[in-house]
C-alpha positions in Angstrom: 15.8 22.2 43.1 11.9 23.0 42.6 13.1 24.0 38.5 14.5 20.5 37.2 12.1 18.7 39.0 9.1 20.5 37.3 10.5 20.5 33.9 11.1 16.8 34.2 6.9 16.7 35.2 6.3 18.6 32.3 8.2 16.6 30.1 6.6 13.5 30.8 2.9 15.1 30.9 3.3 16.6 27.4 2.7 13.4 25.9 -0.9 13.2 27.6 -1.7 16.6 26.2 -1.2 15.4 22.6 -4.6 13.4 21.3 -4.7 11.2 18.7 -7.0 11.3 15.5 -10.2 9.2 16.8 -10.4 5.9 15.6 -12.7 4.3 12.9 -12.6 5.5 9.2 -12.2 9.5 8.6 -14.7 9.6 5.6 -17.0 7.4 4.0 -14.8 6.2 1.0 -12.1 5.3 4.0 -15.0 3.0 4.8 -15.6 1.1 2.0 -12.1 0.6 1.4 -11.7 -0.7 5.0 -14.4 -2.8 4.4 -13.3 -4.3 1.2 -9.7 -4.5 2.4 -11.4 -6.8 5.5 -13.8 -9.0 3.4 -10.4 -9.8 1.0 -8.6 -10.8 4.1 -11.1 -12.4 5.8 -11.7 -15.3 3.0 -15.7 -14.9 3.7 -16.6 -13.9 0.2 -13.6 -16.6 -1.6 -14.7 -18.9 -4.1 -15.3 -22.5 -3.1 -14.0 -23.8 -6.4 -9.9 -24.0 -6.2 -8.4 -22.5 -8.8 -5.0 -24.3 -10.0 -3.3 -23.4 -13.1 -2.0 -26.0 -15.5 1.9 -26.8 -16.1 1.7 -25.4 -19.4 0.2 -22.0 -17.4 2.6 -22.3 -14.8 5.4 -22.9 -17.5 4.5 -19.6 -19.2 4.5 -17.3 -16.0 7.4 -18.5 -15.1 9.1 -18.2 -18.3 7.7 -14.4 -18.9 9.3 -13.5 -15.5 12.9 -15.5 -17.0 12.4 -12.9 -19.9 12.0 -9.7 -17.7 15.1 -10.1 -15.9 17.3 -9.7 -19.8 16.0 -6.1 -20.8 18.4 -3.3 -18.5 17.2 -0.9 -16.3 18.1 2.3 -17.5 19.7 4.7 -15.9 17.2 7.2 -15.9 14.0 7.5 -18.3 13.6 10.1 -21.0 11.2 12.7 -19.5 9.8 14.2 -23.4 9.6 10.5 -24.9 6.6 9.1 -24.9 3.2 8.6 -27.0 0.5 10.8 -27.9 -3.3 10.8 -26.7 -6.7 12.3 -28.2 -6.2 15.2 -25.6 -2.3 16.4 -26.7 -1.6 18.2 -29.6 
C-alpha cells in the first residue's frame, strides 16, 4: 500500500523539480527586438498624420492580388533552376 501511494507523490512532485528558463530576454539582441516588437504595438512612436490611400491606390492593390490568384502553384519547384550571382560560377 506504502508503493502506489509514493509513486503517485512522486508523480505529482516531478513537475516542481522541473524549472523554467528565467524570464526577461536571454541575450541583448532578444532585447531590442522585444523592445521594438513593444514600441510597434504600443502605438507610442505612430505617426499623427493618417495615412489613407486613394481609390486609384486601393484599385491597384486590389487588382494585383485579382492577378496572383491566375498563375498555378506548382507541384513542386525545380531545385537546379534558378539565376546566377557575382559569387557562382
Amino acid at each position: 500500500m506504502n508503493v502506489p501511494y509514493l509513486t503517485s507523490l512522486a508523480v505529482l512532485v516531478m513537475p516542481l523539480s522541473v524549472m523554467a528558463i528565467e524570464p526577461g530576454p536571454s541575450s541583448p539582441q532578444q532585447a531590442v527586438t522585444e523592445s521594438w516588437l513593444t514600441l510597434q504595438t504600443s502605438g507610442r512612436a505612430a505617426s499623427t498624420t493618417p495615412q489613407k490611400a486613394t481609390a486609384a491606390e486601393r484599385e491597384q492593390a486590389a487588382q494585383r492580388l485579382l492577378e496572383s490568384y491566375k498563375h498555378p502553384i506548382p507541384e513542386y519547384f525545380e531545385q537546379k533552376v534558378g539565376g546566377q550571382t557575382q559569387g557562382s560560377n
